[in-house]
N, C-alpha and C positions, 0 to 999 in steps of 0.2 A: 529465553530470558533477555529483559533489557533494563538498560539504565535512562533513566527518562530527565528530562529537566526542561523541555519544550515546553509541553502539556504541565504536568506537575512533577514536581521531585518526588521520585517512587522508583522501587524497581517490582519489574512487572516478571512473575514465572511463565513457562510454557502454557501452566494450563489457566491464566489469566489473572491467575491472584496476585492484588497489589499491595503494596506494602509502600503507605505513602510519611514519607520521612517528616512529623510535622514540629520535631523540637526544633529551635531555631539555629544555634550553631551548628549541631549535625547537618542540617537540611542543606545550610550555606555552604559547606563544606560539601556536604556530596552533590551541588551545583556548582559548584569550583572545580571540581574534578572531575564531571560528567561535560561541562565544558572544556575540559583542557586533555582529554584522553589518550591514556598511554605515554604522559607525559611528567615530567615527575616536579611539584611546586615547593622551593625551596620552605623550609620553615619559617623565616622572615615574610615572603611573600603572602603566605597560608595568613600569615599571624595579620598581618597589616589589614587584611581583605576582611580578617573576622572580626578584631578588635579596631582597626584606624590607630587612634593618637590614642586611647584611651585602653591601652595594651594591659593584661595583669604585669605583672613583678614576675612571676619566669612565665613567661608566654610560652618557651617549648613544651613544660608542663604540663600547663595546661593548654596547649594543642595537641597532647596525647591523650589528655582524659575528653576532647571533643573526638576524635579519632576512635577509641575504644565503644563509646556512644555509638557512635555512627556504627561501629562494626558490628556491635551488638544488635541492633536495628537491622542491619543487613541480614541476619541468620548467616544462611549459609554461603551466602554469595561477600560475607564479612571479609576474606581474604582475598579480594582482588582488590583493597585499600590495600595495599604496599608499601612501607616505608622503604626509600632509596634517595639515596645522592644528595643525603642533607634534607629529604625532604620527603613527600608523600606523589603517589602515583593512585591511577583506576586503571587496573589491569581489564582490557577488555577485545574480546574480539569481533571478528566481521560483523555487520548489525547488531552489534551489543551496547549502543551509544545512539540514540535517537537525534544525536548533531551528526555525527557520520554520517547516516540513513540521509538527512537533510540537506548534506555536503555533497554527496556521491549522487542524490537525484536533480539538484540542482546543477552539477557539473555535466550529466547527462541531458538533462534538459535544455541549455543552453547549446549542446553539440547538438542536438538534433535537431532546434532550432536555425543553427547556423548553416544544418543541412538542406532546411527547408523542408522539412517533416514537421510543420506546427502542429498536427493532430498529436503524435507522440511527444510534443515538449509538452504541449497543455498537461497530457496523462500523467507526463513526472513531475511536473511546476504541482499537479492537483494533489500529488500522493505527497511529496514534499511539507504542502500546507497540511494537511492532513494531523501531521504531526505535531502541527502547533497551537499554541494561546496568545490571543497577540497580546496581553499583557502576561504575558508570563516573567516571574522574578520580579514584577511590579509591587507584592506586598510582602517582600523582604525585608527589615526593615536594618539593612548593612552597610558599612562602608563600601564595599565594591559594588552591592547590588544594582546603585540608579545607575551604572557606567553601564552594566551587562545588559540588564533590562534594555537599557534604550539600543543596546548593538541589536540585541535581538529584536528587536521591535523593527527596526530599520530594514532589516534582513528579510522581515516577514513584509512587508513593504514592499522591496523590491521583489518577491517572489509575487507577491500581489499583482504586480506590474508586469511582472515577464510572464503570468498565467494569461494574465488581459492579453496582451502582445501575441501570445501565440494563438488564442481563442477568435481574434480577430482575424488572425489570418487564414484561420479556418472556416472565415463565414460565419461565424456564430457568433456574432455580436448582440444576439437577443441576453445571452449567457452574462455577458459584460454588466450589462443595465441592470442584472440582479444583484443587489445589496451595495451597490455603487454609492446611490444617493448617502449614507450615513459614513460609509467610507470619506468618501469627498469632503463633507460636512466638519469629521472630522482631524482631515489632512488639509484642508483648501488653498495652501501655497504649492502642492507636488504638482506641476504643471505635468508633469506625463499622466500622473492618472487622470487631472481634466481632461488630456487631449483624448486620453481613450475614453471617456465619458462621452465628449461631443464626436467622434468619431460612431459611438455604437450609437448615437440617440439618430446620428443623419442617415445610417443603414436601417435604423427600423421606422424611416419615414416623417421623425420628428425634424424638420430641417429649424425649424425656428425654436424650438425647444435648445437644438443644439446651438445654434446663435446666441441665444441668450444666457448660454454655460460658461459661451466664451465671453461673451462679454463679463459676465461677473466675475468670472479668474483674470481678468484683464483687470480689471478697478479693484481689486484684490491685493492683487503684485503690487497695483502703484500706490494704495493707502500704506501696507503695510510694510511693505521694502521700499517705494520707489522704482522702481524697475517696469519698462514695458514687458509683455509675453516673451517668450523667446521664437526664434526664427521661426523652428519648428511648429511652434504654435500659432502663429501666426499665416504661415501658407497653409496650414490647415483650415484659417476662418476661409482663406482666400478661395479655397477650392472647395467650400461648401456653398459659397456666394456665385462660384459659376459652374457648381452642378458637375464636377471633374468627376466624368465616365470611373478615371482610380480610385476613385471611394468607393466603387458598388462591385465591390468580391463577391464573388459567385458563392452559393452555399459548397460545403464543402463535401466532396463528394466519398464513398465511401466503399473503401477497399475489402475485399474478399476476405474473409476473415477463415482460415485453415484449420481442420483437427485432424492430427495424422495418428492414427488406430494402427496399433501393432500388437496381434493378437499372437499369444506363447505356440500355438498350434490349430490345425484344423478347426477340431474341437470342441477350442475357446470362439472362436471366431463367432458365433450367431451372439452368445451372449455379451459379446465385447461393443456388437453392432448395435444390440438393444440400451446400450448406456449410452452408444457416440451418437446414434440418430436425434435423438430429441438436442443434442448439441447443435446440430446444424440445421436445424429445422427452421430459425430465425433467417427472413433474409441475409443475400450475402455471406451466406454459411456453406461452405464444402465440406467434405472429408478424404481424405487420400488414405486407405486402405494398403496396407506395407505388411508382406509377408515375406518375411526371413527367414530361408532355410539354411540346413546344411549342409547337402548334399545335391550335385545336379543332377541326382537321379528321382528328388522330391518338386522337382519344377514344375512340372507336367502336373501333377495332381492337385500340386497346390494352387498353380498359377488355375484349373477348373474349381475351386472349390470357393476361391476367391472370386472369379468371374459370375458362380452363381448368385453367392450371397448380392453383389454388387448391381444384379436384375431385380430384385426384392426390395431395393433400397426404397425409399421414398423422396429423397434428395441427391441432391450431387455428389457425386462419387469418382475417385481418379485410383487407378491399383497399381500396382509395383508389386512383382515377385521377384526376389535373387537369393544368391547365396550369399551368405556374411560367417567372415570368420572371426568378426568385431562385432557385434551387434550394438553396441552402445555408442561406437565412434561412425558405424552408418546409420545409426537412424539423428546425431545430431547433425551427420551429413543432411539427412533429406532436411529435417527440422531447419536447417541456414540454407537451404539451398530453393526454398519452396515458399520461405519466411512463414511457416506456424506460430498460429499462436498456443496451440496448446497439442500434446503429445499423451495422448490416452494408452495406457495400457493394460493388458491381463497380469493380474501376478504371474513370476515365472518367464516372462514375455524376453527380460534379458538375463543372461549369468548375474553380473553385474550391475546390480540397482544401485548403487551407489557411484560408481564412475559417470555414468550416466545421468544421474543426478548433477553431479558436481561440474559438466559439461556444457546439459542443456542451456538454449538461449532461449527457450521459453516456459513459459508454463508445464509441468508434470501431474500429471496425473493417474495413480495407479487403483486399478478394481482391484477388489478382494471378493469373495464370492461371487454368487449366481446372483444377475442383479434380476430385481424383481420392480420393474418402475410402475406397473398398474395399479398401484394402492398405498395408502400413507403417504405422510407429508415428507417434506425435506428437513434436518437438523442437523445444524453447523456447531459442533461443540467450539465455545471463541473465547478466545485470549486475546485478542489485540496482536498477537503476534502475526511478524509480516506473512509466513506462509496462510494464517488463519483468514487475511484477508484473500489471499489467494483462494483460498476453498470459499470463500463467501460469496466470491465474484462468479464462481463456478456452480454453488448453488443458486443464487438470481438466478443465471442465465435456464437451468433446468425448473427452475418454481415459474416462470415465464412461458418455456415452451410446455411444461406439465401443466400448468396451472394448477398448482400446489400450494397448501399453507407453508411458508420457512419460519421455523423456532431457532432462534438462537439460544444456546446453554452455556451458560455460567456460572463461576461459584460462587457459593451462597459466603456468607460473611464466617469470619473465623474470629471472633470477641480476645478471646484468650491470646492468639498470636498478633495483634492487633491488625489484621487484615479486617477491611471492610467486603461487602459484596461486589461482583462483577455489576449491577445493572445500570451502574452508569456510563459502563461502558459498550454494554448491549445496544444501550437506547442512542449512542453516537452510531454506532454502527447498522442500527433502523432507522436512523434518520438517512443517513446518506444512501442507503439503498432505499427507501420510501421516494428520498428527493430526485433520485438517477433514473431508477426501474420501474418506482410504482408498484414493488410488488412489500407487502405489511409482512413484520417480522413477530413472533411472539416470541418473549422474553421468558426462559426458567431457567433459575436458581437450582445449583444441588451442592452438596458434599462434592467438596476435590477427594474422590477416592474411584477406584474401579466400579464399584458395587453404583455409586452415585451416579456415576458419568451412564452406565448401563441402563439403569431405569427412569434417566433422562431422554431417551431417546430409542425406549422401546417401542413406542408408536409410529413411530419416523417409519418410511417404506424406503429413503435413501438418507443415508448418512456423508456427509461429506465435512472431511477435518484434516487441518494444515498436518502436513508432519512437523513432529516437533526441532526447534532449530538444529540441535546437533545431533539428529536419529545418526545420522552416519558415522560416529562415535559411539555413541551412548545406546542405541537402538529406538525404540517408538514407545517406551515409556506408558504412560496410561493409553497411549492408543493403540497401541498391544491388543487389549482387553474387546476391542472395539473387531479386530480382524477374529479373534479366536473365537468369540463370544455369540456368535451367531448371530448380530444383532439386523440383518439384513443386507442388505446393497452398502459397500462401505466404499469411499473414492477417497484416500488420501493424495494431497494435493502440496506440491511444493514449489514456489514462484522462481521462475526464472529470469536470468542476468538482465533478457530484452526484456523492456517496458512493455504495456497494453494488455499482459494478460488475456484472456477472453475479451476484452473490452472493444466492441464496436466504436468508432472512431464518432460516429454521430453522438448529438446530445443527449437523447432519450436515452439511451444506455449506456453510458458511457462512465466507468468509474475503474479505474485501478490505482487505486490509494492504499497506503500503509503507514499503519501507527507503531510499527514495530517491526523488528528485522529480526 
């Protein structure tokens, strides 16, 4: 579940259904405190922001019968409005606030940035945007609203800039010159986004194109402020006029991308291999093969049974056999120590699927039956929720190597609880993998219930779907249904702390974004 106010003011459930807040004071009110989270806003404050100068006669009043609205609206997610400490609070936790999600990837973004990992800022700058509208709060029509709107807008700007900044430094300044020109158009005094404009137009050979970008943000500045360029902008004209070797980044080259496979037993082992193989079958794709026993008297067998499988492979392959009397705390050992991106397993595979979870720094991925990948398409039951994207990113990567149709499944509309359908949010999440992969998504609609979700995706030959956010609490919920139910090859999948995901660091593939936490 999340609380949204980027995109639209809604709260979104695990299995996608939105509930988008459209009366006006409610709406204001649950963007007052989706932006101000876990934080508690006095009554006066509340009051000021909804009403301005033009206040009712008890305003506390009536900002409880705005309050009651709103929670009523919320169903059951109504009681994490709180009243406290003279005023009102949004109780919410870890990814439950899609400004957290945007706070926490932009602060990571900027660290690895500063690390000089531009491939992985751009990943978190991109999943960050992701989450946004840049005019979002723009047709509010409140006292607080034009001050928020425009913070937001600014914020979305600078992430605009710090994605450019990192993209560039990755070589991939073809990336930058997409959808620039109407950006520019209309910003045309933010001299940094010029400078990366004329920056990405002299790497892909336009040298006079970008001369004359500068020159027009030059007579820009001075009509409309007065002001020459700034320093910076200016040693930039200077080193495209003498051809400075520093402007031509090399493209950016592209790191080994890991799936570390740890099958429950002997066994599992053939049929764990036939799920991870097509994962690395993509350039730049290995697997490390981790077999965990418990006794040193199982070494010797295990360590031949893994040796075989690993002659039969098709692809790169690295093994590890040992004993573990932790299984969850060695395998996020090798997972940080090897840098994976993603950690395939058999059910059973650990005691502890939840500690393990809660640990891992990448991606998770767990099989549930006998996976059967020779037939039928891929279907990603999607929410919007961050793990969902995770399994989406995980699907591409198999609809690519299988060449496979991928459906995405959503719920159909609910009239009576004033929920709308998922397919507009389908069709965001087929555009960015159409625009990344290349690979075309179908769109169906069902019933949010077991029975619906099931005959969604009895065609599908692999199923792959986020766990839902608080499985390790609450349990797996409609995806339950999905493991018991026979419905085929099932990979639930749950994003981890590190950025990138599956995500190839090049452009052609390259997406780990999240619209929900």
């Amino acid at each position: 579940m999340q609380f949204r106010v980027l995109g639209e003011v809604a709260v979104v459930d695990d299995d996608g259904s939105v509930t988008a807040i459209t009366a006006n004071k409610p709406r204001a009110l649950l963007a007052l405190l989706v932006l101000n989270p876990n934080r508690a806003m006095s009554y006066p404050t509340l009051a000021a922001a909804l009403w301005g100068d033009a206040q009712p006669e008890v305003p506390y009043a009536a900002l409880q019968v705005v309050v009651s609205r709103l929670r009523g609206r919320l169903g059951p997610y109504g009681d994490r409005v709180q009243a406290q400490s003279g005023g009102y609070r949004l109780v919410v936790g870890p990814g439950e606030a899609d400004v957290l999600v945007a706070q926490d990837l932009l602060r990571e973004g900027r660290d690895a940035f500063a690390k000089d990992d531009a491939p992985r800022a751009a990943v978190l700058f991109e999943r960050a945007l992701a989450l946004w509208n840049a005019d979002a709060l723009e047709d509010l029509d409140l006292p607080f609203a034009g001050d928020a709107a425009r913070r937001l807008r600014e914020l979305w700007l600078e992430l605009i800039e710090a994605r450019n900044d990192a993209v560039l430094r990755s070589g991939r300044h073809l990336e930058v010159l997409s959808g620039i020109d109407a950006l520019v158009e209309a910003e045309p005094l933010r001299e940094h986004l010029r400078a990366q404009q004329v920056a990405a137009l002299y790497r892909a050979g336009r040298q006079a194109e970008a001369l004359d970008v500068y020159r027009k943000t030059r007579q820009a500045l001075v009509d409309e402020l007065g002001i020459d360029p700034s320093k910076a902008l200016v040693e930039l004209e200077q080193q495209i006029l003498r051809q400075d070797p520093g402007l031509d980044l090399p493209q950016a080259g592209v790191a080994e991308r890991v799936v570390l496979v740890v099958p429950a037993g002997d066994d599992g082992l053939d049929g764990l291999l036939v799920a991870a193989e097509p994962l690395a079958r993509l350039p730049d794709r290995s697997l490390i093969v981790a077999r965990l026993v418990s006794g040193a008297d199982e070494l010797s067998r295990a360590s031949r049974a893994v040796a075989e499988r690993k002659e039969r492979l098709a692809v790169p392959a690295r093994t590890a056999v040992f004993t573990s009397l932790e299984p969850a705390r060695d395998i996020v050992r090798l997972a940080t120590n090897y840098d994976v991106e993603l950690i395939l397993l058999e059910q059973g595979s650990v005691p502890d699927l939840s500690a393990l979870a809660e640990r891992t720094p990448c991606d998770l991925a767990v099989l549930y039956g006998a996976p059967a990948l020779d037939q039928g398409g891929i279907a990603v039951p999607f929410g919007g929720a961050e793990n969902d994207w995770a399994a989406l990113e995980l699907a591409a990567w198999l609809a690519i190597s299988l060449d496979r149709m991928l459906t995405l499944v959503g719920t159909a509309a609910d009239p009576a609880r004033g929920r709308r359908d998922a397919s507009r949010l389908l069709a965001d999440a087929s555009l960015a993998v159409q625009r990344v992969v290349g690979v075309s998504a179908e769109p169906v609609l069902t019933e949010p219930t077991e029975d619906g979700l099931i005959a969604a995706v009895a065609r599908a030959g692999v199923v792959v779907a986020g766990f839902p956010s608080r499985w390790r609490a609450e349990g797996l919920g409609a995806r339950q249904a999905l493991t018991d139910r026979s419905v085929g090859t099932v990979l639930l999948v749950q994003r981890g702390t590190r950025p990138g995901g599956l995500a190839p660091r090049d452009s052609w593939t390259r997406f780990s974004w999240s619209l929900a936490g």
